[in-house]
Chimera marker file (.cmm) of the C-alpha trace (Angstrom):
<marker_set name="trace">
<marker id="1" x="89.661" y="38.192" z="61.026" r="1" g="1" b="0" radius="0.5"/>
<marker id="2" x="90.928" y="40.254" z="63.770" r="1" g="1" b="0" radius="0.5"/>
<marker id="3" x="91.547" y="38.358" z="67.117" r="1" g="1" b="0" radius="0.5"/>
<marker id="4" x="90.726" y="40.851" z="70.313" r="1" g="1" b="0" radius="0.5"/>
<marker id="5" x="91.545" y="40.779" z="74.414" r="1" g="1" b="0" radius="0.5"/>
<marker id="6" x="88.065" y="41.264" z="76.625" r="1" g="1" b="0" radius="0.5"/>
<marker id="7" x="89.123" y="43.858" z="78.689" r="1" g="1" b="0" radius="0.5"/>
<marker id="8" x="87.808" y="44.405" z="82.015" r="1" g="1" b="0" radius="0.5"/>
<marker id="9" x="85.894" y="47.650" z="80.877" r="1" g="1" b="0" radius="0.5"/>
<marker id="10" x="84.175" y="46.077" z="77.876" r="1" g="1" b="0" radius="0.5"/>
<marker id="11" x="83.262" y="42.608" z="80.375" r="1" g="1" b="0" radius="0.5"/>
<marker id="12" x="81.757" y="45.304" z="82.731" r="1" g="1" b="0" radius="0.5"/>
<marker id="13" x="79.796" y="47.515" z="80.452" r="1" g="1" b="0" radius="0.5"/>
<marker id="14" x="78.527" y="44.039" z="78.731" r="1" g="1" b="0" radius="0.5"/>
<marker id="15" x="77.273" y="42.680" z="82.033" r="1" g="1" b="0" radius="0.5"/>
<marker id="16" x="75.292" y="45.635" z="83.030" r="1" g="1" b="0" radius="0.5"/>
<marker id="17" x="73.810" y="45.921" z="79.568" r="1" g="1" b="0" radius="0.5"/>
<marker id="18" x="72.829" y="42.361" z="79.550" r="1" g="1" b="0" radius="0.5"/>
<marker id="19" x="71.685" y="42.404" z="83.169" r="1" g="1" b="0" radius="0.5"/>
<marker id="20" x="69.472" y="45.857" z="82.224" r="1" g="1" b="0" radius="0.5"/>
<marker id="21" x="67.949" y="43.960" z="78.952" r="1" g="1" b="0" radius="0.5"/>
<marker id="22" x="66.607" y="40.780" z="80.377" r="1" g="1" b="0" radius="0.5"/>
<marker id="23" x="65.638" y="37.939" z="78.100" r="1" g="1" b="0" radius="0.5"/>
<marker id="24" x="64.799" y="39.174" z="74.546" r="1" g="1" b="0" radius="0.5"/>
<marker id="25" x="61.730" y="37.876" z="72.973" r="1" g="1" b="0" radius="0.5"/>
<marker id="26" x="62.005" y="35.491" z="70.348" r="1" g="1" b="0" radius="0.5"/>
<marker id="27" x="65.684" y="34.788" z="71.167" r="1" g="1" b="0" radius="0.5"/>
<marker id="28" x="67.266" y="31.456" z="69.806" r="1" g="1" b="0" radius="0.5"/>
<marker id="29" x="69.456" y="31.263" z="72.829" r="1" g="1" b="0" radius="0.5"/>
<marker id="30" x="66.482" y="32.372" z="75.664" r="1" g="1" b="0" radius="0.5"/>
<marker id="31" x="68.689" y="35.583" z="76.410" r="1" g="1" b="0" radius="0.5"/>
<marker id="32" x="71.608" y="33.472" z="77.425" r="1" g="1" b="0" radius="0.5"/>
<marker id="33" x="74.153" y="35.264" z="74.621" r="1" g="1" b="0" radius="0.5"/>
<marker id="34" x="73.172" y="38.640" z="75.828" r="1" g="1" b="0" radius="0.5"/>
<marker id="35" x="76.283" y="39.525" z="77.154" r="1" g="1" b="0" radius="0.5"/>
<marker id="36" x="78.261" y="37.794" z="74.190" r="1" g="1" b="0" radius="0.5"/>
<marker id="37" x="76.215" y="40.088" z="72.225" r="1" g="1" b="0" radius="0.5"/>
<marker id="38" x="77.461" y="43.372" z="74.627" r="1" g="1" b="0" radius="0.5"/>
<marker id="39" x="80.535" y="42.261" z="74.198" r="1" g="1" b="0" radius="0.5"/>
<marker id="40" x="80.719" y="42.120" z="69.940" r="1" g="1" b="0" radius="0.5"/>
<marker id="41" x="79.130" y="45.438" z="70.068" r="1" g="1" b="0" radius="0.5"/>
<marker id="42" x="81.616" y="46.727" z="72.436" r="1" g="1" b="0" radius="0.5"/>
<marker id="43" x="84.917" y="45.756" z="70.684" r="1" g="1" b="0" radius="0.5"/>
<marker id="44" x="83.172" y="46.358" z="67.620" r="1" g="1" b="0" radius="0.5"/>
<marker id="45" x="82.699" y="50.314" z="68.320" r="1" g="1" b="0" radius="0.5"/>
<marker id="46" x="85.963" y="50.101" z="70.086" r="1" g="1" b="0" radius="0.5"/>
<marker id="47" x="87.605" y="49.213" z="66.724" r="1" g="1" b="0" radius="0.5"/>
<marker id="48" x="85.232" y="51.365" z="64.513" r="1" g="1" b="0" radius="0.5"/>
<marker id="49" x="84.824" y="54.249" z="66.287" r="1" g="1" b="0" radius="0.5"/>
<marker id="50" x="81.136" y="54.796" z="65.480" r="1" g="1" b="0" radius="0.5"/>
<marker id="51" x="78.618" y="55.284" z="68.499" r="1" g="1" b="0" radius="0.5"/>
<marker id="52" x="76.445" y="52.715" z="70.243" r="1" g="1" b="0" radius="0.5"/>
<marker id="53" x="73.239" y="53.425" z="69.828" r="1" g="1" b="0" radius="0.5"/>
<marker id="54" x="71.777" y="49.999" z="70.576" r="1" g="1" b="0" radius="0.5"/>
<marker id="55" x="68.150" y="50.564" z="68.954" r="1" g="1" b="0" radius="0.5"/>
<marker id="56" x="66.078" y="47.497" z="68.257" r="1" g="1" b="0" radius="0.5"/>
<marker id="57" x="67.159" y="47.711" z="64.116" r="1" g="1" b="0" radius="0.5"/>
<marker id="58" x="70.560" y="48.362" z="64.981" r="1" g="1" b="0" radius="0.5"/>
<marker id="59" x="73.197" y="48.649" z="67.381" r="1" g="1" b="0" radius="0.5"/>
<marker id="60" x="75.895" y="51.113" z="65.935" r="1" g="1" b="0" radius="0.5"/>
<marker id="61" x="76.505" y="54.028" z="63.691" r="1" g="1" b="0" radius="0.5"/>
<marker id="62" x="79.336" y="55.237" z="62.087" r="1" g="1" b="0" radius="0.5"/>
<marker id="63" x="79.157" y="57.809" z="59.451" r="1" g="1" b="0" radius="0.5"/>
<marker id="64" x="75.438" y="57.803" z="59.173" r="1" g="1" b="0" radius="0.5"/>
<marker id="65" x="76.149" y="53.883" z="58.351" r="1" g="1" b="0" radius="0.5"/>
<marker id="66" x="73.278" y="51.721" z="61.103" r="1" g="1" b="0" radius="0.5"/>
<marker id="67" x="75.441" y="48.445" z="61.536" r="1" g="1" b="0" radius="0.5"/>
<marker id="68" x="73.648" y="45.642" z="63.483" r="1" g="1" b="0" radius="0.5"/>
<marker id="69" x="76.348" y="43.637" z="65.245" r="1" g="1" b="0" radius="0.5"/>
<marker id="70" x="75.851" y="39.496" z="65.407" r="1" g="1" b="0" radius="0.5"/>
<marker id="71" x="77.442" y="38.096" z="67.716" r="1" g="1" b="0" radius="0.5"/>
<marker id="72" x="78.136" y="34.023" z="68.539" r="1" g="1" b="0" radius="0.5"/>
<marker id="73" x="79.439" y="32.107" z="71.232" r="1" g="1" b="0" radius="0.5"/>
<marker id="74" x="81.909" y="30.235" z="70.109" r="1" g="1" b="0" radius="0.5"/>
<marker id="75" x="84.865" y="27.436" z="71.903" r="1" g="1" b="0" radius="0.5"/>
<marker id="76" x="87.456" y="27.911" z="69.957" r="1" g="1" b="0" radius="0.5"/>
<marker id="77" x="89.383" y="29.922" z="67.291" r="1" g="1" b="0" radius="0.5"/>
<marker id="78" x="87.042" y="30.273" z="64.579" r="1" g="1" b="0" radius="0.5"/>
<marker id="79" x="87.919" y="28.777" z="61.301" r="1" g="1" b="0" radius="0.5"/>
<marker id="80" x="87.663" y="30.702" z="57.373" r="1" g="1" b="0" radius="0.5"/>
<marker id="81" x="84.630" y="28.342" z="56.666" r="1" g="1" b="0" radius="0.5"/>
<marker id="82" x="82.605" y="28.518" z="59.636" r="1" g="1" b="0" radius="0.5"/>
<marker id="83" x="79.430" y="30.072" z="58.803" r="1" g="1" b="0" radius="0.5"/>
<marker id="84" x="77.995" y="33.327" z="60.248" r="1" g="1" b="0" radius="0.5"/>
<marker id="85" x="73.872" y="33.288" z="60.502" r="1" g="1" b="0" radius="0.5"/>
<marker id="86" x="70.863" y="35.993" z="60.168" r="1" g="1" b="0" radius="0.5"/>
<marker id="87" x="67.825" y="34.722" z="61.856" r="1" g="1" b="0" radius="0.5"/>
<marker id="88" x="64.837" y="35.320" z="59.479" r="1" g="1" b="0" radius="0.5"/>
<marker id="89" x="63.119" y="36.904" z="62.466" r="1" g="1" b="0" radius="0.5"/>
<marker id="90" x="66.111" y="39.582" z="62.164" r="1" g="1" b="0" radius="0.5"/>
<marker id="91" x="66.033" y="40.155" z="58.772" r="1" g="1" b="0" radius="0.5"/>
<marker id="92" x="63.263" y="43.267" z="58.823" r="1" g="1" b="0" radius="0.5"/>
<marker id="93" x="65.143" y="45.498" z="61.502" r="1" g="1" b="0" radius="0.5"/>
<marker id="94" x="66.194" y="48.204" z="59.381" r="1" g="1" b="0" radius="0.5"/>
<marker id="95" x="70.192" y="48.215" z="59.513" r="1" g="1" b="0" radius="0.5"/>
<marker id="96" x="72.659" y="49.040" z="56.533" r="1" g="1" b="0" radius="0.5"/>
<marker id="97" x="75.525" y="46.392" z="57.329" r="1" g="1" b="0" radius="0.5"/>
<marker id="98" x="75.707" y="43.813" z="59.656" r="1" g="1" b="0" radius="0.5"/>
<marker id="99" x="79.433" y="42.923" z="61.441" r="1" g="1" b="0" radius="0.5"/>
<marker id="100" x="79.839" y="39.524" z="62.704" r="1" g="1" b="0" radius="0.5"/>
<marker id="101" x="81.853" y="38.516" z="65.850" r="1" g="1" b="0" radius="0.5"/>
<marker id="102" x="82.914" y="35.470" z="67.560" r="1" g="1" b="0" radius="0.5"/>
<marker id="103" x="83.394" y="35.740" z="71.728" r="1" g="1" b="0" radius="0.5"/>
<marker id="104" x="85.233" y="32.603" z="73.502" r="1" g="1" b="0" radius="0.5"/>
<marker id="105" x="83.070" y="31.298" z="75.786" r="1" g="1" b="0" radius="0.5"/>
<marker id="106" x="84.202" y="28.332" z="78.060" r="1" g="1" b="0" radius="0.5"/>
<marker id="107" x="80.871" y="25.993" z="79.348" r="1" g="1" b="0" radius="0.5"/>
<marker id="108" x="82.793" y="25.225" z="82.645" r="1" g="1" b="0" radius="0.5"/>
<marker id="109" x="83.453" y="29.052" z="82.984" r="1" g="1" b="0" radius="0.5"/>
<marker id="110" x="80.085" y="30.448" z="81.760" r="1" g="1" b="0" radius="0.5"/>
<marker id="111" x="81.518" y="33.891" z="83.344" r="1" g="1" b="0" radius="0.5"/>
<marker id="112" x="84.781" y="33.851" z="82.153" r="1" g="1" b="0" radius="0.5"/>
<marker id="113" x="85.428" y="36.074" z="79.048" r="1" g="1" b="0" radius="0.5"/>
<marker id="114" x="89.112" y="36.508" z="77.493" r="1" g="1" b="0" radius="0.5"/>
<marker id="115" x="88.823" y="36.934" z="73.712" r="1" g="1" b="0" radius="0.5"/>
<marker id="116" x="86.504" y="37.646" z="71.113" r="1" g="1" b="0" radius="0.5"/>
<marker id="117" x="87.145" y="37.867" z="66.981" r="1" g="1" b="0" radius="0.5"/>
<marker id="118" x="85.826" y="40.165" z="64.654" r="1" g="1" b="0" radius="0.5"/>
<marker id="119" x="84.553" y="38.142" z="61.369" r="1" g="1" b="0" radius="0.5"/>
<marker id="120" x="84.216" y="40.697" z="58.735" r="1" g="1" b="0" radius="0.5"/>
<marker id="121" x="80.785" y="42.704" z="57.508" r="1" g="1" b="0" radius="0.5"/>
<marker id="122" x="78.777" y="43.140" z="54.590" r="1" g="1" b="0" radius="0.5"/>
<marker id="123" x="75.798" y="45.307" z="52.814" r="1" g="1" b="0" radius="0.5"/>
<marker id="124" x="72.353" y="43.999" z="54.317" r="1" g="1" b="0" radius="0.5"/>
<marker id="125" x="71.210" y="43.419" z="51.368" r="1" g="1" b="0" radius="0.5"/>
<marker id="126" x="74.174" y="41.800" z="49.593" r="1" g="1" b="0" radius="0.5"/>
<marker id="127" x="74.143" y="39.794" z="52.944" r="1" g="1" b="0" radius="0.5"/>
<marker id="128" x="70.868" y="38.016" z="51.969" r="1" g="1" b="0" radius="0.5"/>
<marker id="129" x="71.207" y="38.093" z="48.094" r="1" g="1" b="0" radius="0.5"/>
<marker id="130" x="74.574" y="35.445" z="48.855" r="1" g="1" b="0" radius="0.5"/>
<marker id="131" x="73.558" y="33.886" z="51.752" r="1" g="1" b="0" radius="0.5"/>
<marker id="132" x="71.810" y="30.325" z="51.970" r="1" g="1" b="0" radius="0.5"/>
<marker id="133" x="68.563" y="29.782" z="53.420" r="1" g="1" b="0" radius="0.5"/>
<marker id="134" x="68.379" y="27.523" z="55.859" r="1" g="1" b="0" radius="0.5"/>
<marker id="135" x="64.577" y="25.832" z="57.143" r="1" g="1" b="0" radius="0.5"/>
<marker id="136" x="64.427" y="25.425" z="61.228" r="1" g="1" b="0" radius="0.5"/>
<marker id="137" x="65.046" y="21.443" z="61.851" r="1" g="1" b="0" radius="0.5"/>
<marker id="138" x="67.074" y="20.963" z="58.524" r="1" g="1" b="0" radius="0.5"/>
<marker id="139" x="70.594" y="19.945" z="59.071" r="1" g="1" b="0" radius="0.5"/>
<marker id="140" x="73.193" y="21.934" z="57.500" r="1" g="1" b="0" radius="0.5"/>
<marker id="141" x="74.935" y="19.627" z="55.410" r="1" g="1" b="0" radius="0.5"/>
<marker id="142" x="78.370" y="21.670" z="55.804" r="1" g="1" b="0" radius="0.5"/>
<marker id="143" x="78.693" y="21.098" z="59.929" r="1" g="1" b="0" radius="0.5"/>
<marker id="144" x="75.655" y="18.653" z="60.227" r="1" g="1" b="0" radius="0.5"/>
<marker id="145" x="74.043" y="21.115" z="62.965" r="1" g="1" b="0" radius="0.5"/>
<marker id="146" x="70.626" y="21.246" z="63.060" r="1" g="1" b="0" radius="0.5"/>
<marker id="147" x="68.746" y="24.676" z="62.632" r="1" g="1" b="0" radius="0.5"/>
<marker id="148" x="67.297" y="26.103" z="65.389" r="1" g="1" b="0" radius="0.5"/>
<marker id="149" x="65.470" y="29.018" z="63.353" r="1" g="1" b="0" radius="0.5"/>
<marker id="150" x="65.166" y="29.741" z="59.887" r="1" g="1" b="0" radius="0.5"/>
<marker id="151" x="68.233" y="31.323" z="58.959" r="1" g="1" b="0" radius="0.5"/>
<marker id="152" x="70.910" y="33.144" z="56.455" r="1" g="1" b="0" radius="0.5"/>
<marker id="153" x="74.017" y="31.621" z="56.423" r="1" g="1" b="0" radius="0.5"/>
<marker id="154" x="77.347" y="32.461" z="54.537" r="1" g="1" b="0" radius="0.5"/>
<marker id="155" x="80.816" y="31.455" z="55.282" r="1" g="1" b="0" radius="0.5"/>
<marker id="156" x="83.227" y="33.650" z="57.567" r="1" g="1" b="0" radius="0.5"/>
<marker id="157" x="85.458" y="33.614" z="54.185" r="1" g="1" b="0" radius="0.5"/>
<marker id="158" x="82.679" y="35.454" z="52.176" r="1" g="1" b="0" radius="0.5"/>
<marker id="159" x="82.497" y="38.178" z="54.437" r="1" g="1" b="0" radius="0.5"/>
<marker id="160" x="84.532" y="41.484" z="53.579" r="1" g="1" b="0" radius="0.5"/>
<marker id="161" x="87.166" y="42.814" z="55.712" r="1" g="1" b="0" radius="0.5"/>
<marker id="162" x="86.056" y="45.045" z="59.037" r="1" g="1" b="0" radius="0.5"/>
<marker id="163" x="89.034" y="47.296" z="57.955" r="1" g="1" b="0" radius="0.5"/>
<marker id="164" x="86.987" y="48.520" z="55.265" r="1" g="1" b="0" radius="0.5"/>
<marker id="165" x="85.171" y="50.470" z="57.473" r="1" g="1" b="0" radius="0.5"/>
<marker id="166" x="87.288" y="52.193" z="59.398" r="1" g="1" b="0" radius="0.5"/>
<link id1="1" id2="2" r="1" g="1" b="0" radius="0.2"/>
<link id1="2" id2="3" r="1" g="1" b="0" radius="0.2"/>
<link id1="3" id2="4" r="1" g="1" b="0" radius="0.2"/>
<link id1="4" id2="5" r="1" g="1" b="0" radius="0.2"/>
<link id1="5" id2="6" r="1" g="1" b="0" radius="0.2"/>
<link id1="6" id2="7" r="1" g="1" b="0" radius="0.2"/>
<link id1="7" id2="8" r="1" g="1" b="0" radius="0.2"/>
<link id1="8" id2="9" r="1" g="1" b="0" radius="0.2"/>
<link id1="9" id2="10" r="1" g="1" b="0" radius="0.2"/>
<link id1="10" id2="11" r="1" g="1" b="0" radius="0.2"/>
<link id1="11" id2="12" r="1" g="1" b="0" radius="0.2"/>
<link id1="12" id2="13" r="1" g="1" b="0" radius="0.2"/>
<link id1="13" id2="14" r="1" g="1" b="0" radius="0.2"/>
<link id1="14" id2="15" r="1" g="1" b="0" radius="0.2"/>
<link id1="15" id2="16" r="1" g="1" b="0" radius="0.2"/>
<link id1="16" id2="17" r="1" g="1" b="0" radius="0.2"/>
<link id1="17" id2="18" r="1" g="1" b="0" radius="0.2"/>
<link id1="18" id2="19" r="1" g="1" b="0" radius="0.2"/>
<link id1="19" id2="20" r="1" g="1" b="0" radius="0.2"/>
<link id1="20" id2="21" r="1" g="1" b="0" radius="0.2"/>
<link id1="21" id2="22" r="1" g="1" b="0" radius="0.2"/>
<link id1="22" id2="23" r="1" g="1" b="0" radius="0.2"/>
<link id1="23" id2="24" r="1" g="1" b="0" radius="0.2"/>
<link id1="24" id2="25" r="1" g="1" b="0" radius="0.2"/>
<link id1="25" id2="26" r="1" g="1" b="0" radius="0.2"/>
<link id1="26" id2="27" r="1" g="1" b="0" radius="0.2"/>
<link id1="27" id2="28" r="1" g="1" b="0" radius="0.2"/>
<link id1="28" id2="29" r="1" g="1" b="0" radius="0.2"/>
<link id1="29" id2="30" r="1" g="1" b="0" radius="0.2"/>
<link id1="30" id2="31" r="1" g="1" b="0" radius="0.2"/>
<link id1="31" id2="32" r="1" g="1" b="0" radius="0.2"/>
<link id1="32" id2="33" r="1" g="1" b="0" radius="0.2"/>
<link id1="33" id2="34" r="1" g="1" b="0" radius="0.2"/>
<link id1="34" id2="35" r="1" g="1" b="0" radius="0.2"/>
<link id1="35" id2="36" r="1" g="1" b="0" radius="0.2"/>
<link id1="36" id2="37" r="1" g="1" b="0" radius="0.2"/>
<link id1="37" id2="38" r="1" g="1" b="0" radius="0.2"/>
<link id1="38" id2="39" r="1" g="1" b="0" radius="0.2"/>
<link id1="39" id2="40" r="1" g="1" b="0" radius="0.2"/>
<link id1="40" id2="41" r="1" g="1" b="0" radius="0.2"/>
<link id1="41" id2="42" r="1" g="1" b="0" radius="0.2"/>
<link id1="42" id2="43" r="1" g="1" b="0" radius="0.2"/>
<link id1="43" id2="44" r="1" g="1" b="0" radius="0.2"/>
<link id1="44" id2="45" r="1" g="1" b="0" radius="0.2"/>
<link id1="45" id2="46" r="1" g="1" b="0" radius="0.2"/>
<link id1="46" id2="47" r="1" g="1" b="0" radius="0.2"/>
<link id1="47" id2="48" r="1" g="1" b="0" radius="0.2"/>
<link id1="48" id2="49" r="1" g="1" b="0" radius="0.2"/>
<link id1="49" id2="50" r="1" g="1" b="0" radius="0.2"/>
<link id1="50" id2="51" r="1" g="1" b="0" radius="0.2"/>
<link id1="51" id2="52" r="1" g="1" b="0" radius="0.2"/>
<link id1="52" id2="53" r="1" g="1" b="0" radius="0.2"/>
<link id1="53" id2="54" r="1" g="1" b="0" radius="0.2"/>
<link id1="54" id2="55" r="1" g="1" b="0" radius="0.2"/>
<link id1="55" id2="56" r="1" g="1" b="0" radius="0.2"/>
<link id1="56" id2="57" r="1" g="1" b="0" radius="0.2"/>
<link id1="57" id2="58" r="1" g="1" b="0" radius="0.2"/>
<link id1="58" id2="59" r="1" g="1" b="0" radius="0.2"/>
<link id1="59" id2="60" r="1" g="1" b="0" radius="0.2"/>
<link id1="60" id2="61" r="1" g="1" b="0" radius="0.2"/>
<link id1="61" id2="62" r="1" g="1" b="0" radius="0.2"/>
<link id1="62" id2="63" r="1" g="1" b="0" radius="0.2"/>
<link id1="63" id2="64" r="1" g="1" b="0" radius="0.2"/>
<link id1="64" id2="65" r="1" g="1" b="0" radius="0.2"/>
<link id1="65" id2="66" r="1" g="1" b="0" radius="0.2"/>
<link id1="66" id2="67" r="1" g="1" b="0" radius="0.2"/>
<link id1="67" id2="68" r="1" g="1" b="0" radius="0.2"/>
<link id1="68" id2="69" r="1" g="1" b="0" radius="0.2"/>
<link id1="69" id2="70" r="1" g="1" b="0" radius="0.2"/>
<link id1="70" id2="71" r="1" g="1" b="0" radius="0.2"/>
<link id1="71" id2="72" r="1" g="1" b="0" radius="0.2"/>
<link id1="72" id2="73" r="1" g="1" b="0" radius="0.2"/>
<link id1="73" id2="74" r="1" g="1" b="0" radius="0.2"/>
<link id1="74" id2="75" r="1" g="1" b="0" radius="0.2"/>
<link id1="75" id2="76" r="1" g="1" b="0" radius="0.2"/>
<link id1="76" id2="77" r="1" g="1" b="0" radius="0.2"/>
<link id1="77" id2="78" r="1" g="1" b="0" radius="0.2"/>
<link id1="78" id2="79" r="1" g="1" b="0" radius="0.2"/>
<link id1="79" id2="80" r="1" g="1" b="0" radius="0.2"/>
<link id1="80" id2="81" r="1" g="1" b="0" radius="0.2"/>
<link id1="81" id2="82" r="1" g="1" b="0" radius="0.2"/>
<link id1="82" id2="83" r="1" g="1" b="0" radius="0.2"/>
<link id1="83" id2="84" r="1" g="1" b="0" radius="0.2"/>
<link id1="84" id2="85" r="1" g="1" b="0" radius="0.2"/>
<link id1="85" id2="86" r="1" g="1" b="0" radius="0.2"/>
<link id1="86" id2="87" r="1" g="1" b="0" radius="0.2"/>
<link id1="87" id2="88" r="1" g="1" b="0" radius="0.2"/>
<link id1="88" id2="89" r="1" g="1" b="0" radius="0.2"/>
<link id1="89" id2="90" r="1" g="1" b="0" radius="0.2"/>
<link id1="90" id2="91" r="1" g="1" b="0" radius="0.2"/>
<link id1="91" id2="92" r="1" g="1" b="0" radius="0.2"/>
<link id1="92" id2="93" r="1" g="1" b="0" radius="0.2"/>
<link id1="93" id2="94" r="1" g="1" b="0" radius="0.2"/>
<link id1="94" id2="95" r="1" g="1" b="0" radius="0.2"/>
<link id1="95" id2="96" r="1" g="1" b="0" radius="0.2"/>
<link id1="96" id2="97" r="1" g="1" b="0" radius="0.2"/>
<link id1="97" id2="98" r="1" g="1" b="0" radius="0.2"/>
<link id1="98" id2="99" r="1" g="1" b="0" radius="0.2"/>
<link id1="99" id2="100" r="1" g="1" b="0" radius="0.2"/>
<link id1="100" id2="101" r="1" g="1" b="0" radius="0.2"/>
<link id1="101" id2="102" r="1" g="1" b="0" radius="0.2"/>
<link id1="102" id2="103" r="1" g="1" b="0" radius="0.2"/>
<link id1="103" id2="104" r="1" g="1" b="0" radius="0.2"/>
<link id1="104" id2="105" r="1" g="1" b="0" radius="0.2"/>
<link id1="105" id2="106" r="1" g="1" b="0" radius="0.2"/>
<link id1="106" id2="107" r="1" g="1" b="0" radius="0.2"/>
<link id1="107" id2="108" r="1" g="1" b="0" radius="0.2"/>
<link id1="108" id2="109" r="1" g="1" b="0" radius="0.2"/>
<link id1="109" id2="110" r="1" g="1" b="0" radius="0.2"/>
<link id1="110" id2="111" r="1" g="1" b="0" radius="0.2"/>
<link id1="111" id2="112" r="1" g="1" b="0" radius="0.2"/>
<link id1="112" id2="113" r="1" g="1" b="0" radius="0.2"/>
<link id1="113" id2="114" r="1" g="1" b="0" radius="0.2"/>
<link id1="114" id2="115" r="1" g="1" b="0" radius="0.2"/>
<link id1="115" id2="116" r="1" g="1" b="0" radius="0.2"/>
<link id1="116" id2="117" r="1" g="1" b="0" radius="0.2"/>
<link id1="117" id2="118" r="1" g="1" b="0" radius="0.2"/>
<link id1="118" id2="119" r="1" g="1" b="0" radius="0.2"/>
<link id1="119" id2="120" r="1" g="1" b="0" radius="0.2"/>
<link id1="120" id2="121" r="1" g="1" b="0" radius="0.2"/>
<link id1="121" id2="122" r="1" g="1" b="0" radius="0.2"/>
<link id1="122" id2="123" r="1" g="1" b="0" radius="0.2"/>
<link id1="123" id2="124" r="1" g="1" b="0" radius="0.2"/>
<link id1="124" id2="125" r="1" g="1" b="0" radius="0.2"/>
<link id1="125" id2="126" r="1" g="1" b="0" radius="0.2"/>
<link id1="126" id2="127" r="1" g="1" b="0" radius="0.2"/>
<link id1="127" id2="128" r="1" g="1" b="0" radius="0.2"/>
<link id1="128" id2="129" r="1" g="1" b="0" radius="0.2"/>
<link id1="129" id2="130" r="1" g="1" b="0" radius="0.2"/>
<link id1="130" id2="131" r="1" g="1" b="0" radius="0.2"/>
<link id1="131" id2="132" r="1" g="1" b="0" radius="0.2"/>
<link id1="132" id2="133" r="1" g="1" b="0" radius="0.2"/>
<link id1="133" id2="134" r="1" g="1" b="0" radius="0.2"/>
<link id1="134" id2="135" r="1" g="1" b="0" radius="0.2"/>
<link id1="135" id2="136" r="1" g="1" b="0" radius="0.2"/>
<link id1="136" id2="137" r="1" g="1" b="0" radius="0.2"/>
<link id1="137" id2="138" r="1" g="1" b="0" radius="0.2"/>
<link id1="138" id2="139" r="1" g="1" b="0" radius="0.2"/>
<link id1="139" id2="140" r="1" g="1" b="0" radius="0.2"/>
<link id1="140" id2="141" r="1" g="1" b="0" radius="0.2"/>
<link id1="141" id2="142" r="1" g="1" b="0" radius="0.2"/>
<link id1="142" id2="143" r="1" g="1" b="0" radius="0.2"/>
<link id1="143" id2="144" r="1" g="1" b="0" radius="0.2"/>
<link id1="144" id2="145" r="1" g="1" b="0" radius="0.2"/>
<link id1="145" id2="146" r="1" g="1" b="0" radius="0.2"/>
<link id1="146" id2="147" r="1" g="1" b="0" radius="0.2"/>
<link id1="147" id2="148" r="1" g="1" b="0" radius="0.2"/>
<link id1="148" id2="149" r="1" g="1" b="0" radius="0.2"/>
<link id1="149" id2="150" r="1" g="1" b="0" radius="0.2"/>
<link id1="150" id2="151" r="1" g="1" b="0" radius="0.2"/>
<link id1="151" id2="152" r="1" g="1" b="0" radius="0.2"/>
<link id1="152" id2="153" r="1" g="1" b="0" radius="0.2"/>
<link id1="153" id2="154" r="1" g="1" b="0" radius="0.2"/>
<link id1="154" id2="155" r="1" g="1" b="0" radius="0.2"/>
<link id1="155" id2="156" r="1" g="1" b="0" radius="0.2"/>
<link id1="156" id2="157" r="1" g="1" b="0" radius="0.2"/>
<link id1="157" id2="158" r="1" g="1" b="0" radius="0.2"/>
<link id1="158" id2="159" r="1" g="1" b="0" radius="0.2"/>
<link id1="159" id2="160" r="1" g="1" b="0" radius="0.2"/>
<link id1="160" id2="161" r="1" g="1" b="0" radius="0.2"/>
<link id1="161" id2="162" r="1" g="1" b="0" radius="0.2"/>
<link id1="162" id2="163" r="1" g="1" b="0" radius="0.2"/>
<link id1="163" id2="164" r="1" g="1" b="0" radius="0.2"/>
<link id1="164" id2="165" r="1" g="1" b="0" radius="0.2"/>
<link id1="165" id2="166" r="1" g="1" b="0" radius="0.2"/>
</marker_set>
């Protein structure tokens, strides 16, 4: 897990991004996370060194690799067995890997952005071949959160190393 300072630059291109998109159908969040999301795929490429492309499969691609970036909010430093998600809806864009952040985001200070981690990544299709389903409205025995959509999740743990990539 690699723990990473929002700069200025990265807040700003993330805001105009976000503002530009608008709500996005079907979202879990009602288009609330879209600058968390800006913001994963901004340190993200930052670290990788691929180049946005921000298509509706994927969001990133670095040596002909299409990663699709998934991003949470998050309140505090996120722990090894914390789970990362796929929404089912997601699971036919047409990526290769997906990387998984975490962005600090402080409900008093909904505009206030200071640090973000990146998770790890993994094959697409080893993704779902180790993830659990989850059913929308079951809870998740491991955190007793209720689904919101039917899901993929695997733990932060599982995931392999962002390094890897670079």
């Amino acid at each position: 897990m690699i723990e990473v300072e929002i700069t200025e630059g990265i807040l700003e291109k993330a805001k105009r991004k976000a503002c530009a998109m608008g709500k996005i159908k079907n979202s879990i969040t009602h288009g609330q996370g879209n600058i968390a999301g800006f913001i994963g795929e901004e340190i993200v490429n930052t670290f990788i060194g691929g180049k946005i492309n921000n298509t509706y499969d994927y969001d990133i691609v670095k040596d002909e690799v299409k990663i699709d970036v998934k991003t949470k909010r998050c309140t505090s430093r996120p722990k090894e067995y914390y789970e990362c998600s796929i929404a089912k809806l997601s699971t036919h864009q047409k990526c290769d890997r997906y990387i998984f952040v975490r962005v600090l985001w402080n409900k008093s200070r909904p505009n206030e952005w200071k640090k973000a981690w990146i998770l790890g990544q993994m094959d697409k299709k080893e993704y779902l071949k180790k993830a659990r389903f989850l059913k929308k409205g079951e809870v998740d025995k491991s955190n007793n959160f209720t689904v919101k959509a039917d899901c993929y999740n695997l733990k932060i743990s599982d995931l392999y190393p962002v390094e890897c990539l670079t």
